[in-house]
KOLZA-671939 format. One record per residue: x, y, z of N, C-alpha, C in turn. Coordinates in pm, 1 decimal. Example, Ala and Ser with C-alpha at 12.3 -4.5 7.8 and 13.67 -1.06 7.14 Angstrom:
2
<n_east=1319.0 | n_north=-569.0 | n_up=780.0 | ca_east=1230.0 | ca_north=-450.0 | ca_up=780.0 | c_east=1320.0 | c_north=-330.0 | c_up=780.0>;
<n_east=1285.0 | n_north=-225.0 | n_up=708.0 | ca_east=1367.0 | ca_north=-106.0 | ca_up=714.0 | c_east=1290.0 | c_north=3.0 | c_up=787.0>;
***
This chain:
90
<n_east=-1917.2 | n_north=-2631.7 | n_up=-340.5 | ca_east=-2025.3 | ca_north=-2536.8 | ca_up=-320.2 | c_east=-2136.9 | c_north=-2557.8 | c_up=-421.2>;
<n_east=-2123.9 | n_north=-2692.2 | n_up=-449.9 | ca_east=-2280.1 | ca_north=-2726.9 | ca_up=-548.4 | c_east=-2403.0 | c_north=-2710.6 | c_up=-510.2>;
<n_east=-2401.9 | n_north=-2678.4 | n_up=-381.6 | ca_east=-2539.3 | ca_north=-2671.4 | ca_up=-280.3 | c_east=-2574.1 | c_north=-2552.1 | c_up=-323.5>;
<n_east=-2573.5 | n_north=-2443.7 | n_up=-327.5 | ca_east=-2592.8 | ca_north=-2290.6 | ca_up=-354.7 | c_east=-2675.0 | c_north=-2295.9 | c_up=-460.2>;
<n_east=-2773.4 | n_north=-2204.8 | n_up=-463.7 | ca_east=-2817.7 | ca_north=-2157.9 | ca_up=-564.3 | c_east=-2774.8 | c_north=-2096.1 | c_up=-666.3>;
<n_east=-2801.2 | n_north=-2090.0 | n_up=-792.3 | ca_east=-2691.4 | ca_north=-2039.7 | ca_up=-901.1 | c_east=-2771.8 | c_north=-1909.8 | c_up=-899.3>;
<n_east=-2663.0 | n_north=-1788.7 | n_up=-940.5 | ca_east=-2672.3 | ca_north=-1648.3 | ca_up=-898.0 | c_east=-2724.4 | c_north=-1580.4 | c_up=-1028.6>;
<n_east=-2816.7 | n_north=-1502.4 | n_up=-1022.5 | ca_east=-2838.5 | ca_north=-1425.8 | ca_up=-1139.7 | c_east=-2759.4 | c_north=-1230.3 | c_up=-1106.1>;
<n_east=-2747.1 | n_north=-1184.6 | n_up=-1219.8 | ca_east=-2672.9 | ca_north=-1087.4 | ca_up=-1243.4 | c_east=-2653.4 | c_north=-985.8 | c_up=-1067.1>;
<n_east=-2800.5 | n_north=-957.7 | n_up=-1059.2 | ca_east=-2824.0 | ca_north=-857.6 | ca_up=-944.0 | c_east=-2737.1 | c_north=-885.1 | c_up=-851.4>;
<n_east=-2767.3 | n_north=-1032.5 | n_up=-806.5 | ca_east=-2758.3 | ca_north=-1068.2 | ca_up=-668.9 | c_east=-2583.2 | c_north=-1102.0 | c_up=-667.3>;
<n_east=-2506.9 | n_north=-1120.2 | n_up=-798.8 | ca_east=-2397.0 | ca_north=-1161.9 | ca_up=-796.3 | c_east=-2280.2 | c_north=-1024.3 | c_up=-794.9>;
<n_east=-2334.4 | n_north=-920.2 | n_up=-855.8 | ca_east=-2345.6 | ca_north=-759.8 | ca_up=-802.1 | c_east=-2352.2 | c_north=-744.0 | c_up=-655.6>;
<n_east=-2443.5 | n_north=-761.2 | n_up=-596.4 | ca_east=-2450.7 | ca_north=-727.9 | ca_up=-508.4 | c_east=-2338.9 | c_north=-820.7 | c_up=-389.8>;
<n_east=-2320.4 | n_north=-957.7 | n_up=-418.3 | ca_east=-2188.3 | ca_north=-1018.6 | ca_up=-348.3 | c_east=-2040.4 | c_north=-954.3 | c_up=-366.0>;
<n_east=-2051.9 | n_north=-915.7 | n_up=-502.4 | ca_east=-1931.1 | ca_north=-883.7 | ca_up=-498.5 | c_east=-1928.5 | c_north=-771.0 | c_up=-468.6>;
<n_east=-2015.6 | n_north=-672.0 | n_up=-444.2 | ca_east=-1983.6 | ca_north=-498.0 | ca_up=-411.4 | c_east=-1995.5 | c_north=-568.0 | c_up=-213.5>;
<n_east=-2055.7 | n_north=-623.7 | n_up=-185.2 | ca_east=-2031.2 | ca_north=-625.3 | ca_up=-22.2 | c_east=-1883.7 | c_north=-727.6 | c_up=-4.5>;
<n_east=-1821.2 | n_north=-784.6 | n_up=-102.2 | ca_east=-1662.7 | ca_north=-890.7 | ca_up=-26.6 | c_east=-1591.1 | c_north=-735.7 | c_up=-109.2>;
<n_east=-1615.4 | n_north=-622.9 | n_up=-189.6 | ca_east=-1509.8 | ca_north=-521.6 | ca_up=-206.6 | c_east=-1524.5 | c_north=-402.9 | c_up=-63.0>;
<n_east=-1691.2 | n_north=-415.0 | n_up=-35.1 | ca_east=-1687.8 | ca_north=-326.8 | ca_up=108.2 | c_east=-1566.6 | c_north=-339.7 | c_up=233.4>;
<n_east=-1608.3 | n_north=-491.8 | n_up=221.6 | ca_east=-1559.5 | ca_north=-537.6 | ca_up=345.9 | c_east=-1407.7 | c_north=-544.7 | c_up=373.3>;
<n_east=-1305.7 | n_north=-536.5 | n_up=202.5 | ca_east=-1206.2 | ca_north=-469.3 | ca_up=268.7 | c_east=-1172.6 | c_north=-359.8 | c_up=182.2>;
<n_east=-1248.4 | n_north=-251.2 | n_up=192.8 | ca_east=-1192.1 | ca_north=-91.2 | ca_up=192.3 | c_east=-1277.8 | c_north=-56.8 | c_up=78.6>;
<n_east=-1334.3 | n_north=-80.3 | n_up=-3.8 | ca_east=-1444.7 | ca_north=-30.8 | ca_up=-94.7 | c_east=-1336.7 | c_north=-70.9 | c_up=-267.5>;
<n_east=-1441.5 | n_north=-58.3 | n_up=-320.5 | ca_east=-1368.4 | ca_north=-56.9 | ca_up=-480.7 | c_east=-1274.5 | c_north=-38.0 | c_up=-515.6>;
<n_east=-1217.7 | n_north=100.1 | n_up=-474.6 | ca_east=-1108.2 | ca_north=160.9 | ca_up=-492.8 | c_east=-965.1 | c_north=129.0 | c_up=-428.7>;
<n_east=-995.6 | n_north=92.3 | n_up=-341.4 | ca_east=-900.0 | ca_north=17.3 | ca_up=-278.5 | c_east=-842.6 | c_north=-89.6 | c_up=-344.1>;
<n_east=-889.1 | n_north=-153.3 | n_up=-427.5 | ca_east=-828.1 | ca_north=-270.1 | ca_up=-494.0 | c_east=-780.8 | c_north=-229.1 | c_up=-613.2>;
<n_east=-899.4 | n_north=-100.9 | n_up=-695.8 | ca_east=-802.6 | ca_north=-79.9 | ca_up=-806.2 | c_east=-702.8 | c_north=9.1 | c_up=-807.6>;
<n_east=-689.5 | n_north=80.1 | n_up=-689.5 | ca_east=-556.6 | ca_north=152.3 | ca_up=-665.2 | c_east=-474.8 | c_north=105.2 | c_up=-620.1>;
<n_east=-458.6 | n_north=25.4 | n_up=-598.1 | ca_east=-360.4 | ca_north=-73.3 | ca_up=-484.5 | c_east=-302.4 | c_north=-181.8 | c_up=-613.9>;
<n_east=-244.0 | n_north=-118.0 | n_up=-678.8 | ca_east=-176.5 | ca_north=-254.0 | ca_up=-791.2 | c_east=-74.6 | c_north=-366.3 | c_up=-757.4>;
<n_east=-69.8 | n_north=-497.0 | n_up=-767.9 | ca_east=-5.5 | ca_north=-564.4 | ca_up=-738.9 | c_east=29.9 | c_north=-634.6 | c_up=-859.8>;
<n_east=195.2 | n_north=-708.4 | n_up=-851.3 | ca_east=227.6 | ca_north=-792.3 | ca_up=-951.6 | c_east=170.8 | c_north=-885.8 | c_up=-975.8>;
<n_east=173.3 | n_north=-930.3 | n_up=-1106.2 | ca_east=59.2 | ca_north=-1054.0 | ca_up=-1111.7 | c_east=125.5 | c_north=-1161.6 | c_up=-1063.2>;
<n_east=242.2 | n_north=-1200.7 | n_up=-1028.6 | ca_east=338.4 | ca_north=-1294.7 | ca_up=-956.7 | c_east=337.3 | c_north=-1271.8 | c_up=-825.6>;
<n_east=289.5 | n_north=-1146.3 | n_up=-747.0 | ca_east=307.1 | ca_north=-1203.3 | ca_up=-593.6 | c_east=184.5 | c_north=-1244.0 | c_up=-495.3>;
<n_east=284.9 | n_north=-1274.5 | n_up=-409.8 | ca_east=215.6 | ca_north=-1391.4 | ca_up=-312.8 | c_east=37.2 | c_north=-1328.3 | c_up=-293.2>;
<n_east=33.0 | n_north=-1192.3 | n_up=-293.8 | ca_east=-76.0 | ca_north=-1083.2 | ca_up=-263.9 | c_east=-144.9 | c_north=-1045.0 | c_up=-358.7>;
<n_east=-155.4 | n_north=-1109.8 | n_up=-482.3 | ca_east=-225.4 | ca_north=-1020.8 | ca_up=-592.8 | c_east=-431.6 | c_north=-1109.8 | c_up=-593.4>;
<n_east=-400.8 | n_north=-1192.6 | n_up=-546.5 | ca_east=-548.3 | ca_north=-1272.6 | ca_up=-520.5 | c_east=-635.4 | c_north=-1306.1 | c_up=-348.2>;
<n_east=-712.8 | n_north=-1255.4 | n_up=-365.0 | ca_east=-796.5 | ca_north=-1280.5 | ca_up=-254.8 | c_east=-927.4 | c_north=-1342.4 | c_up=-279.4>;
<n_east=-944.2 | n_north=-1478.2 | n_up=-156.3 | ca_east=-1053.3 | ca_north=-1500.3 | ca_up=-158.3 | c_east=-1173.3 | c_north=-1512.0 | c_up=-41.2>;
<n_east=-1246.8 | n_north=-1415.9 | n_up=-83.9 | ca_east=-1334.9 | ca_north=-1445.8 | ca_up=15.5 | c_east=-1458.4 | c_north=-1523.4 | c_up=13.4>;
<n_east=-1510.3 | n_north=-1542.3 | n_up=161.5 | ca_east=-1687.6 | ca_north=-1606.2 | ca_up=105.1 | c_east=-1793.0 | c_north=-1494.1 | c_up=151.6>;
<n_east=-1892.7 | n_north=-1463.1 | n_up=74.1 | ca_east=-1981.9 | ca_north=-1374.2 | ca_up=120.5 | c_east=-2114.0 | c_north=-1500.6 | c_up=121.6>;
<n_east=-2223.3 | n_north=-1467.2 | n_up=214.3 | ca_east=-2325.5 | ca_north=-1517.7 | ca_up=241.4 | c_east=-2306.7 | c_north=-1688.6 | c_up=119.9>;
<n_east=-2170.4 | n_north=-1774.8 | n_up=187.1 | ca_east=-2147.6 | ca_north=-1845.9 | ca_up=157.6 | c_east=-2069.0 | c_north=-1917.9 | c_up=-33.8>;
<n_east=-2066.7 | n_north=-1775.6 | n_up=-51.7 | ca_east=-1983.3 | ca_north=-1824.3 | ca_up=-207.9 | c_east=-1882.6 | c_north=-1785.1 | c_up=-212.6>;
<n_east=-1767.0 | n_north=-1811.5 | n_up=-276.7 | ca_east=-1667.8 | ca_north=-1810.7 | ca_up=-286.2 | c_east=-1635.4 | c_north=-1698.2 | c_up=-365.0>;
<n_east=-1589.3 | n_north=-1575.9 | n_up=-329.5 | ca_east=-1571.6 | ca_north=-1477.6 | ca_up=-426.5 | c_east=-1414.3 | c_north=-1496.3 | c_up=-413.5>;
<n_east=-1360.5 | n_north=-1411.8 | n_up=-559.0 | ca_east=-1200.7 | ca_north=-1390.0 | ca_up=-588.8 | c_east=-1167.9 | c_north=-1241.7 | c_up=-630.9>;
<n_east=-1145.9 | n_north=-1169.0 | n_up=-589.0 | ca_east=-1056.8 | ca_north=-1055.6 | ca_up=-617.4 | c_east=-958.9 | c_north=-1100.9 | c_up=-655.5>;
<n_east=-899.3 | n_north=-1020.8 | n_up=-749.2 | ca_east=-772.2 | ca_north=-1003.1 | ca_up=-826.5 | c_east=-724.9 | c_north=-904.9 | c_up=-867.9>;
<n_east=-630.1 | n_north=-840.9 | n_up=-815.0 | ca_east=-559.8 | ca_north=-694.6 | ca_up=-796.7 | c_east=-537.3 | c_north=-696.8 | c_up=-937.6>;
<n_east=-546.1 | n_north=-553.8 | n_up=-1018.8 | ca_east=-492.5 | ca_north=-527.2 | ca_up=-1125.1 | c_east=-385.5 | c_north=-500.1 | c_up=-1121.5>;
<n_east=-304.8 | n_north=-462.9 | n_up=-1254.5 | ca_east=-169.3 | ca_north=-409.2 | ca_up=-1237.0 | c_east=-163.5 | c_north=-315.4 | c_up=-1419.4>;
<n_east=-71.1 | n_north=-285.0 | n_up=-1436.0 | ca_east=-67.4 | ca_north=-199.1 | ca_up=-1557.6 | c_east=-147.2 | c_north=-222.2 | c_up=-1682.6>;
<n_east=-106.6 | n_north=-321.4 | n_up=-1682.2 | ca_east=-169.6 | ca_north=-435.5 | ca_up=-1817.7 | c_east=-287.9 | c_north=-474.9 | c_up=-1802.2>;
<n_east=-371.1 | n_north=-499.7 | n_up=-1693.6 | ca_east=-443.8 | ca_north=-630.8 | ca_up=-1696.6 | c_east=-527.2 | c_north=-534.9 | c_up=-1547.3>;
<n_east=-673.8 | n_north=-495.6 | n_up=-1636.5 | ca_east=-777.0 | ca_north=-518.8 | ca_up=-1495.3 | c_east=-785.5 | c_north=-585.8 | c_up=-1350.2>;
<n_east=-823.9 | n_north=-485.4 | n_up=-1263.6 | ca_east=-895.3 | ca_north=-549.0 | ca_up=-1135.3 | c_east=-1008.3 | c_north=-638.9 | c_up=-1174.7>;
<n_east=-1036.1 | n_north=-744.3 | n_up=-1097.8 | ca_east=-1153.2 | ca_north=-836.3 | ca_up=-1144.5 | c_east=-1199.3 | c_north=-911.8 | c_up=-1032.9>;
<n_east=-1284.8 | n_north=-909.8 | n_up=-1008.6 | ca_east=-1347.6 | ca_north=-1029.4 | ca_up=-918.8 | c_east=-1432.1 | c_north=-1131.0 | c_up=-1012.9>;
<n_east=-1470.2 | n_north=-1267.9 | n_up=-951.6 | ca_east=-1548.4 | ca_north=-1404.1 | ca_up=-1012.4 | c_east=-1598.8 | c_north=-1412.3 | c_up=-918.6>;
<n_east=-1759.6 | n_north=-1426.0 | n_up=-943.3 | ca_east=-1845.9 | ca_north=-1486.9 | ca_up=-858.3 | c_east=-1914.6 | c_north=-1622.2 | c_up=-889.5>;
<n_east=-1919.1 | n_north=-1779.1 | n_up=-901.6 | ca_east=-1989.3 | ca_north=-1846.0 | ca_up=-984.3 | c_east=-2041.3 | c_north=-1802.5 | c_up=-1158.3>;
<n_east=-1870.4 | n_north=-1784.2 | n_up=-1163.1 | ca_east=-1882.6 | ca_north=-1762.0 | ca_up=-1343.1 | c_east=-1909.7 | c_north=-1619.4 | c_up=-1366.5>;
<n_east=-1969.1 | n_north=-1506.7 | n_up=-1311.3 | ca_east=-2011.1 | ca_north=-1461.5 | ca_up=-1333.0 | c_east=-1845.0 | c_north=-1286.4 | c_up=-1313.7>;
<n_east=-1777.5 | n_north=-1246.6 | n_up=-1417.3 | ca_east=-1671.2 | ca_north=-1168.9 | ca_up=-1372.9 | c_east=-1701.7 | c_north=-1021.4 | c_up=-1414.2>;
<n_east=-1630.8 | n_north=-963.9 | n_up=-1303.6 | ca_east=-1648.5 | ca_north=-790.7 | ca_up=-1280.4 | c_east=-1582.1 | c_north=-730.8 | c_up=-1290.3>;
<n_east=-1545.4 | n_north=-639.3 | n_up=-1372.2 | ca_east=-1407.3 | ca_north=-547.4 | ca_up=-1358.7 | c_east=-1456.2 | c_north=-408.7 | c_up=-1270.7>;
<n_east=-1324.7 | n_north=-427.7 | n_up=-1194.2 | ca_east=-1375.3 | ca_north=-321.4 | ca_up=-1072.1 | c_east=-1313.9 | c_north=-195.4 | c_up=-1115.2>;
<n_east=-1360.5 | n_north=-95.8 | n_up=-1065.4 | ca_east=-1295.8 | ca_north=3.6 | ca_up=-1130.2 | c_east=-1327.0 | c_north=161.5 | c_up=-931.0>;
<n_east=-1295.8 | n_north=250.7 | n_up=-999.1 | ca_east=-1273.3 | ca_north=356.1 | ca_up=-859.5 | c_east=-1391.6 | c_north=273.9 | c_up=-728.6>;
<n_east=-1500.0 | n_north=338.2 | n_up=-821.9 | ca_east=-1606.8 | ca_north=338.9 | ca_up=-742.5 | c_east=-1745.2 | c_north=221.3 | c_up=-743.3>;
<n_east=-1688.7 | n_north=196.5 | n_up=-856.5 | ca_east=-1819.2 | ca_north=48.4 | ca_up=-879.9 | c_east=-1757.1 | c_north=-52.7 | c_up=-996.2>;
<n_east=-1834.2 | n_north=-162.0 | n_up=-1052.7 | ca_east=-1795.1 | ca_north=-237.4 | ca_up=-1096.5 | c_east=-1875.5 | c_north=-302.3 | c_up=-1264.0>;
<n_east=-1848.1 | n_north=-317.2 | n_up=-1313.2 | ca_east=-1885.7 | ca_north=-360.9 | ca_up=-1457.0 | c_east=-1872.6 | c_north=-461.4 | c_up=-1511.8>;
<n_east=-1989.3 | n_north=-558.2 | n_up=-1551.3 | ca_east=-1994.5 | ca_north=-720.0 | ca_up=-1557.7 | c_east=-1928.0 | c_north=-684.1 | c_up=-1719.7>;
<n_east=-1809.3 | n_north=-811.0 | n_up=-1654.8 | ca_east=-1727.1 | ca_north=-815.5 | ca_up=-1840.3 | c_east=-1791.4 | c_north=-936.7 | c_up=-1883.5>;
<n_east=-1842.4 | n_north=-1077.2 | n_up=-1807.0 | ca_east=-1857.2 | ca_north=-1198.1 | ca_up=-1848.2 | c_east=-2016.4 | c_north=-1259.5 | c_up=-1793.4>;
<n_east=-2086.4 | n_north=-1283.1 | n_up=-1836.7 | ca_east=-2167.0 | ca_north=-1383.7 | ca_up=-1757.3 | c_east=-2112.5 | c_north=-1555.2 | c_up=-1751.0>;
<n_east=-2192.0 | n_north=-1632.9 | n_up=-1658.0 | ca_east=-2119.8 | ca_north=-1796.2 | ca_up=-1699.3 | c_east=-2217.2 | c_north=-1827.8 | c_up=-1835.3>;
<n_east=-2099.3 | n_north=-1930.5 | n_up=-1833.8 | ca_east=-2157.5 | ca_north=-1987.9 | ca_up=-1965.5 | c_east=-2225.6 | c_north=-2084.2 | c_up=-1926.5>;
<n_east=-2330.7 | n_north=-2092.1 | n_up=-2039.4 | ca_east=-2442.8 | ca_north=-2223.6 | ca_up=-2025.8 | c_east=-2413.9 | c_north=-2313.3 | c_up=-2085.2>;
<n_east=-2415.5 | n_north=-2460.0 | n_up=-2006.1 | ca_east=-2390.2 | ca_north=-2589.8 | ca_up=-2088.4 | c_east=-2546.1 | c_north=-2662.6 | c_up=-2122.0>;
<n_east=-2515.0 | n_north=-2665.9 | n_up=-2300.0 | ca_east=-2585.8 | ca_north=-2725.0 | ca_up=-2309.3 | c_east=-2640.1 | c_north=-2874.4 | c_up=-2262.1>;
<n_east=-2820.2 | n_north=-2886.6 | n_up=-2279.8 | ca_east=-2772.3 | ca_north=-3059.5 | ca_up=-2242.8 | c_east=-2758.4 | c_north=-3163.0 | c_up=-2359.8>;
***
């Protein structure tokens, strides 16, 4: 997916709040805890062609989605950038 344009904050927000719409809203993922060992704890989808990842939380360890570097901890109702990507220098 090198073709894509690289995402700035908004727009990478805004992918990942429409691949959490699309199955059941925010809350749905962070209420829904899964082991970090089963077959079900990762999902990936593509929104308007990028590869997003959900990742079910569980006791220990945040809900999170990755969008091109860019990671979210999801929480009831919305979501909160923990990471931007990192820049390589040249």
């Amino acid at each position: 997916m090198t073709d894509l344009p690289l995402l700035d904050e908004t727009t990478s927000y805004a992918l990942v709040m429409q691949a959490l719409e699309s199955i059941g809203g925010p809350a749905k993922v962070y209420r829904n805890p899964r082991m970090a060992f089963a077959f079900n704890s990762v999902r990936h989808l593509v929104v308007e062609g990028q590869d997003i990842e959900i990742r079910y939380g569980e006791i220990s360890t945040p809900a999170i989605a990755t969008v091109q570097g860019w990671v979210w901890e999801i929480h009831d109702e919305d979501i909160e950038l923990l990471m931007k990507p990192i820049k390589k220098k040249a």
